[in-house]
Each structure stands twice: as structure tokens, then as C-alpha cells.
C-alpha positions, 0 to 999 in steps of 0.5 A: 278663327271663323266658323261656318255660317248658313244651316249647312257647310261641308266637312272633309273628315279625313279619320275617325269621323269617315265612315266604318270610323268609331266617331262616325256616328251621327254624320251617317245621317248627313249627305255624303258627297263622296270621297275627296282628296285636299290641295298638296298643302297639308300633311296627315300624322299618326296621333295615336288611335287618330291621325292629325291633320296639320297645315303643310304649304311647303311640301305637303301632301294631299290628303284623302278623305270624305265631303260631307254636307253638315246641318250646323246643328251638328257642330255642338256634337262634332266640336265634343267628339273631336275635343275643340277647340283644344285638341282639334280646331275646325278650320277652313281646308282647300278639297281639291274640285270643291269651289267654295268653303269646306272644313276640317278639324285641324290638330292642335298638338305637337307632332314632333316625333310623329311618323307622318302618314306617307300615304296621305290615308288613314285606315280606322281598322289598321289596328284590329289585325 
């Protein structure tokens, strides 16, 4: 699988890693682009304490998120917090308004049983009530 090349790329961060998340950590320093939603091509899955992202070309959904432009200085770190290549693997996703190439961690894991996100949104605070 390819990776980003040049100094900066955009990212699409769909869980943890969006602001007010618990890995949100370091990209608060990099340029927000806003918010975004993906092409109807991927499907969003509760996997636990995160949701996975998981390519869906045949009756996908689209997914909401934030687009962040990335220093590829940060890889490194975004590859540790998000268990790459392993549990998430970086890979390109289809934002919809965006020309060009943006990124998302995609979920390595089995969804099998999983309850699909139907609303194509993750809240990182859907368990503190």
C-alpha cells in the first residue's frame, strides 16, 4: 500500500483522533480544514471504545469527519496511536469536495457481529452519560 509523499497530506479522521477525541492530541497543532463527510463508499463500525472505518463500495455510507492538513512529520506518532500497520492501516479515502489525495486510517480487524454506526458519526463522549 502507498503512502503519502511531499511534507504535508490531508487526513480525514472520523474517531478518536477528531477534536474533543482522546487521541486527538498533537494534530490540534496542525491546519483544520473543517469538517467533511467521505464519498457513500465506506461503512463506519462500533469497535469497541473507536469506531472502524471499512470500505463498502456496494451500499456504503458516508461518513462524517474532520480534514486536517498533516506535516509528514506526524506519521510516526499517528502510525503508534493508531496500531499501524496492525489494527489500522493508512489509506487513501474519497472526501467528497476534496480533489486530490486525502487519507484515513482504515480497520484492519473483523467486523463481524459488529453494530454498524448507522449514522455514518462517531461521538467520542457517547460513553460518559
Amino acid at each position: 500500500m502507498s503512502a503519502p509523499t511531499g511534507d504535508v497530506f490531508l487526513l480525514f479522521v472520523y474517531g478518536t483522533l477528531k477534536r474533543g477525541g482522546l487521541r486527538h492530541g498533537p494534530l490540534a497543532r496542525q491546519v483544520f480544514r473543517g469538517e467533511a463527510r467521505t464519498r457513500p463508499l465506506y461503512a463506519l463500525y462500533h469497535v469497541g471504545a473507536y469506531p472502524g472505518l471499512k470500505p463498502r463500495p456496494d451500499g456504503g455510507q458516508a461518513v462524517r469527519g474532520e480534514l486536517y492538513e498533516v506535516g509528514r512529520s506526524l506519521l510516526p506518532w499517528l502510525d503508534r496511536e493508531e496500531g499501524a500497520p496492525d489494527l489500522f492501516a493508512l489509506a487513501p479515502v474519497e472526501v467528497e469536495g476534496v480533489e486530490g489525495p486525502a487519507w484515513a486510517y482504515y480497520y484492519q480487524g473483523d467486523v463481524t457481529g459488529r453494530p454498524l454506526v448507522e449514522s455514518g458519526v462517531w461521538d467520542n463522549h457517547q460513553d460518559e452519560e
